[in-house]
C-alpha angles and dihedrals in degrees: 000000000000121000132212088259091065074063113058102090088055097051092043085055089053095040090058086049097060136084116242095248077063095059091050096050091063100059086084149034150269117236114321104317121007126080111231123260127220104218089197093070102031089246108160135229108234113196111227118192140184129270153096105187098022140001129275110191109181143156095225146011090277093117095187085073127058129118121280123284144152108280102206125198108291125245102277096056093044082049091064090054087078070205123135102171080057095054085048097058091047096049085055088053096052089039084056102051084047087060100044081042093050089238111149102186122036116203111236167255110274123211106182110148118260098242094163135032077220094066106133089212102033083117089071091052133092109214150317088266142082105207099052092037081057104045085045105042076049100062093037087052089045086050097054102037087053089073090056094265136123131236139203128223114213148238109359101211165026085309100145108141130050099200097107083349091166089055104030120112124212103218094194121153116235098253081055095045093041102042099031116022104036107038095088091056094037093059087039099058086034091056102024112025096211112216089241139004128216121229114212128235097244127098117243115208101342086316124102106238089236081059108034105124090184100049090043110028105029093032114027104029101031108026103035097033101233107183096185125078124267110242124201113244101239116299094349095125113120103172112356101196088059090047096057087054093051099045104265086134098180124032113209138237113019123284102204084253092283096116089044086063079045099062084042091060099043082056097047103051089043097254093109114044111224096218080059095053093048091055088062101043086051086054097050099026091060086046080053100048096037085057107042081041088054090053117144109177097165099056110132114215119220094217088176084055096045093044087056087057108039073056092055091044087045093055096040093053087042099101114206100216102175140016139168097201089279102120150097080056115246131220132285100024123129108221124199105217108205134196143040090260096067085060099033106029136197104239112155135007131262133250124054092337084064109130135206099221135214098229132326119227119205127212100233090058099035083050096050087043102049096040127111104238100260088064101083121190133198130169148217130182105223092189152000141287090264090050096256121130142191143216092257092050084050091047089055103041085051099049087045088048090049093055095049135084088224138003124212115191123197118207132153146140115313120227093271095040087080129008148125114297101034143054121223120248106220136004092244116123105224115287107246087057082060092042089056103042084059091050099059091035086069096043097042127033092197101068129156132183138222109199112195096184125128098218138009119320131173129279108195082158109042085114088067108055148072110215135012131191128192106202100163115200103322112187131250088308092052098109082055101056092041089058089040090065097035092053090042098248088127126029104228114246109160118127126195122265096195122041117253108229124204090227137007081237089072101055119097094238099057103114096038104046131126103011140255146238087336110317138076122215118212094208099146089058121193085336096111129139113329092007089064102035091051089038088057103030099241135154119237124198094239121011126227108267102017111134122160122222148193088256142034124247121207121202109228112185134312124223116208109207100226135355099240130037121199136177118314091016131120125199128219116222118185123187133185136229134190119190104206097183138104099243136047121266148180112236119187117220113220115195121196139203119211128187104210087198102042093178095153090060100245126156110294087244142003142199115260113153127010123172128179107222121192104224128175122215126285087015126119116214128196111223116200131225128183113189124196129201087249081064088065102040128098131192111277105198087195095067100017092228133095112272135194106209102213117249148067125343135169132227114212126200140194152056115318136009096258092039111056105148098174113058124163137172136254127174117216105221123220119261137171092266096050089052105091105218111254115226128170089284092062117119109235089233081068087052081058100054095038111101088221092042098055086083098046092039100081090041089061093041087056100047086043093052101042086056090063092047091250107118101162100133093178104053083055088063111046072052088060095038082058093257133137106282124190104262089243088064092042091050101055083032091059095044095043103052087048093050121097099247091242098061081074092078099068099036095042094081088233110308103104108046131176092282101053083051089058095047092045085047089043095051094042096056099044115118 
């Protein structure tokens, strides 16, 4: 399969041959969705369309109208799979219909982190955390560019709102940024390598994300290697001069030609410098070539095929999350099914991911259908199509409930409930599916839930359930899948990918989110979902990671592959798991990463490895880990570098983020690249902690304390030992170890003066 970069010979030939209004011409569109072609030079128009789970071909921005496709689970239920074969398959599915459809570039998928339940796009998501949102935006990619066609990764970065989405701007601070908001792009692009990626609208920092140099250009282009070209999201430009200078290499959609004059112009007049403009017309034009090249219009697409798999990928996303030993359901009940959802049901967001299905399967029928004939199912609405109900509905739906054996209610979250273009504004279902769930909880004591939301909402009446199934927005074959797990075809083994709160009081995110008056302050910082729940030892209603199923694992031991890990060294870590249980069943294997230390205040733990492992009963099964020093690094603003602070860790291991019964140790060594280089503003604490300052410190402590008269060395040191020290000696001591080393010289009375600062800073840095 050929790349853009077997291209780019090709596309830097073309680029020499053209005028610069050509050139220009190039930076942007033609119409909605095509790049223009330059018939001179035989330079070809590619077609680019929406969306991350199905196609949506159109002429124009309407998107209520686009041709038929398979509309797969969305990102939030894929997500729950913990399953990258499965992302990959997908992403072969979707990479098939682009061919048959003549699309050359797929956008998406999108891996901005989920900050707030509230988000109006979390559905097209994949998780709170980096880690997972990466591993799986990799293998989707993977899927779809193995059918010779692009992808584009979306929304970089820091877009995680949609209230005033194209003026916001994401205050975030860059250990934030680095550690928590561009981890998922950055292993995308490392292990995947997508065709395009999509700047946001947002500003990021006081820059507006089509302009950020640093993000584009330094980032994106220079640190992580991207070899595709960057793509506005649509209507996102601010100044597109600027943008060219920075890296947004395609501005979409058209602009009538009005900012190619623009980029001219900036040429012209010496603003814009042309070499830089051809560096970003080689980068989209070989994107271009490699997909009109990789062309396959006469690809035929299975969508039976493809319905049967958006079903697997529906039932293994769906998280069981509760269950009284009710399910899988057994033979000669009668089951009242409530609620329109069951019969209409939510199955993919709205907005531009917005699909044309093939076809849409509902639960009440699939369950009729697929059951054998002793299970008998009625149904009752319980209310309408905008989620409101009535006396008469509730009447109904009781009395329904009463003559059963069981009830299942379905709820969820309506169309304009959550959608591109606005937040929610709380976590509440409506209030007529509440209303409905109580009234059959007092009719009928077995009750069980099925919950078709992309992203938390409320449970004021979990207590008072069975079971409960969170079966997200599953795609067209979504009714399907729901009926698979219920009747015990598939063994749920779905896990969540975001953490359930109790209340949106209790996210991190709470007081900062959305945005104000056009800024966003990440105060919370990387202290989202699970990280903040661990970091402050709270309870959430449901924890990241946490998925029910059919059968029980058991963890058995973990062997860690050496005691010490240094630059350039990876680390095994194998862990194994029984299932003692009677059926087969899917675990997945969450590996987590904790800094004993923790002197930097991080979360207490973080996601690192996670594998889903088939495993029959009775059977133990050896799940393998490799670790790498990047999975114990963090962001260091001094040096502007990743940095392992030497010292313990602890490696977690299990199944969900609150249940991790196999731990072991492993010490980081210090290296070169973990010492933070010491200066004259350094605090002499620093000087303390450094490997190459220990044997200058007390030196320091000595001349800084005999220029205040106090010369008890050995007081210093039972301080420093953690012993009772006289106040006069806690007091200079305090006030020593938090002063910059150079502010000595002045207060020292003569003793320390600017050479003795650069001997103590020479002999501290030295290898």
């Amino acid at each position: 399969m050929k790349k853009p970069k077997d291209f780019r010979k090709k596309a830097a030939a073309l680029v020499a041959q053209m005028t610069l209004e050509e050139k220009g011409s190039l930076t942007s569109g033609k119409g909605f969705w095509d790049t223009k072609e330059i018939e001179r030079l035989g330079v070809p128009s590619i077609t680019m369309t929406d969306g991350p789970h199905g196609l949506r071909k159109s002429d124009d921005m309407d998107v209520t109208r686009s041709s038929p496709a398979t509309c797969f689970p969305t990102a939030s239920c894929l997500a729950s799979s913990w399953n990258q074969e499965l992302a990959r398959e997908v992403g072969v599915a979707l990479g098939k219909e682009c061919q048959a459809a003549d699309v050359q570039i797929l956008l998406g998928p999108g891996v901005n982190m989920k900050r707030s339940p509230l988000g109006g796009r979390n559905f097209e998501y994949f998780s709170e955390d980096p880690v997972l949102s990466g591993k799986l935006a990799a293998s989707f990619i993977d899927g779809v560019q193995s059918e010779g066609v692009g992808t584009s990764l979306k929304h970089f970065a820091a877009n995680n709102q949609e209230f005033e989405r194209m003026s916001n701007d994401s205050i975030v601070d860059d250990q934030t940024l680095r550690e928590y908001y561009l981890p998922a792009f950055e292993i995308a692009v490392a292990e995947s390598q997508p065709w395009t990626v999509m700047c946001a609208y947002n500003l990021v920092n006081g820059v507006y994300a089509a302009e950020n140099e640093a993000l584009l250009n330094g980032i994106l282009k220079k640190e992580w290697g991207f070899e595709g070209f960057v793509v506005s999201d649509w209507g996102a430009v601010n100044e597109r001069p600027e943008g060219v200078h920075a890296g947004l290499h395609l501005e979409m959609p058209y602009s009538q030609g009005v900012t190619d004059r623009e980029v001219v112009s900036a040429v012209q007049s010496g603003a814009l410098e042309e070499a830089r403009l051809d560096e970003v017309l080689v980068d989209a034009l070989s994107v271009i070539l490699c997909g009109y090249d990789s062309r396959k219009p006469e690809t035929n697409v299975d969508f039976d095929a493809h319905h049967q798999l958006a079903r697997r990928a529906a039932a293994e996303g769906a998280v069981l999350l509760k269950n009284d030993a009710i399910l899988p359901l057994k033979q000669e009940l009668r089951v009242a099914v409530i609620g329109d959802f069951a019969r209409s049901p939510r199955y993919q967001g709205a907005g531009s991911s917005l699909v044309n299905p093939t076809r849409v399967t509902n639960a009440f029928d699939s369950l009729k259908n697929g059951a054998p004939g002793s299970l008998e199912f009625v149904f009752a609405s319980g209310y309408d199509a905008k989620g409101n109900t009535s006396p008469a509905m509730l009447e109904e739906a009781s009395k329904l409930a009463k003559s059963c054996d069981l009830a299942i209610v379905f709820v969820g979250l309506p169309n304009d409930y959550e959608s591109e273009g606005f937040d929610r504004s709380h976590m509440d279902l409506p209030e007529g599916h509440n209303a409905l769930v109580a009234a059959v909880a007092d009719a009928q004591s077995k009750l069980g839930v099925v919950l078709m939301n992309g992203s938390s909402v409320s449970m004021p009446w979990i207590s008072d359930v069975s079971f409960l199934l969170e079966s997200w927005l599953g795609g067209q074959a979504g009714g399907e899948a729901i009926a698979d797990i219920l009747l015990g075809k598939v063994n749920p083994s779905g896990k969540l990918s975001e953490t359930l709160p109790v209340r949106l009081e209790d996210t991190s995110s709470y007081i900062n989110f959305p945005g104000r008056g056009g800024k966003s302050f990440y105060g919370e910082r990387m202290f989202v979902g699970y990280r903040h729940f661990d970091t402050v030892n709270a309870a959430p209603l449901y924890p990241f990671g946490f998925g029910l199923s059919y059968t029980n694992f058991e963890y058995r031991g973990i062997e860690i592959s050496k005691p010490t890990i240094a630059d350039g060294e990876t680390v095994e870590v194998v862990a194994k798991v029984a299932n003692v249980g009677e059926v087969v069943g899917s675990e997945i294997v969450q590996l987590y990463v904790s800094d004993l230390a923790n002197e930097k205040r991080r979360p207490v733990k973080e996601l690192k490895g996670f594998a889903k492992v088939r495993i029959e009963p009775g059977k133990v099964e050896s799940v393998r880990f490799v670790l790498r020093r990047r999975d114990f690094a963090s962001w260091d603003t001094r040096c502007n570098s990743w940095v392992v602070m030497p010292g313990n860790y602890k490696l977690l291991v299990g199944g969900s983020s609150n249940c991790l019964p196999l731990s072991g140790d492993i010490v980081a060594m210090e290296s070169p690249r973990s010492r933070l280089k010491l200066s004259r503003n350094s605090m002499l604490k620093e000087f303390a902690k450094h490997a190459g300052g220990t044997e200058v410190y007390l030196e320091m402590l000595d001349l800084c304390l005999k220029s205040f008269g106090l010369e008890q060395k050995e007081e210093v040191t039972d301080s420093l030992a953690g012993e009772e020290p006289r106040h006069s000696i806690d007091f200079f001591m305090a006030m020593l170890n938090d002063m910059p080393l150079r502010k000595m010289i002045g207060l020292s009375g003569g003793r320390i003066d600017e050479a003795q600062i650069e001997r103590w800073v020479s002999v501290a840095n030295q290898d």
